[in-house]
Structure formats: C-alpha cells, structure tokens
N, C-alpha and C positions, 0 to 999 in steps of 0.2 A: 104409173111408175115405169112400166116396160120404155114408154114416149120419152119419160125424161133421162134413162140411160142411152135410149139409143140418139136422143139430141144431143147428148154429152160426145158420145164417143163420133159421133159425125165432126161434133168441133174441135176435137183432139187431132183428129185426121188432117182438118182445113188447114185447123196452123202450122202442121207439120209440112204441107204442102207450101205454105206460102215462101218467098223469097226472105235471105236476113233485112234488106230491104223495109219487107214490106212489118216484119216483124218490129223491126227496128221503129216506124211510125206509129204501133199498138203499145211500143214501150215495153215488149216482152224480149227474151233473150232465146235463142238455140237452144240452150241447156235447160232452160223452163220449160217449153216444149217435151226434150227428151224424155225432164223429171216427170211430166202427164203420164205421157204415152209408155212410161214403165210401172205407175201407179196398177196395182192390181185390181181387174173388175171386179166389183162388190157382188153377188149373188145374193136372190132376193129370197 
C-alpha cells in the first residue's frame, strides 16, 4: 500500500512537470493536473 501511494504521488509530480505540449498529446489539461495535485493525501 505504502508502494502504491508513493507510485501515485511520483506521477502527480511527472505531469506537473511536463510541458502543455506534451500534456496536450496524453489528452490531459493544466487544470486536471492542478485538480490531482490539490486532491488531499489519503492516510492509511
């Protein structure tokens, strides 16, 4: 369980870093992004 949150919040991060660009080719948007990376972490 520990694996699969810190896999999650690794790929929160990646997208954030990527270009609109490269977002744009995944079909995702900046503000889908944003709405992740303000999701609050779950506590186990």
């Amino acid at each position: 369980m520990v694996r699969t949150r810190h896999e999650r919040s690794r790929t929160r991060y990646q997208l954030a870093a990527m270009t609109d660009r490269e977002l744009q080719d995944c079909g995702m948007s900046r503000s889908e992004i944003a709405y992740e990376l303000q999701k609050p972490r779950r506590r186990v």
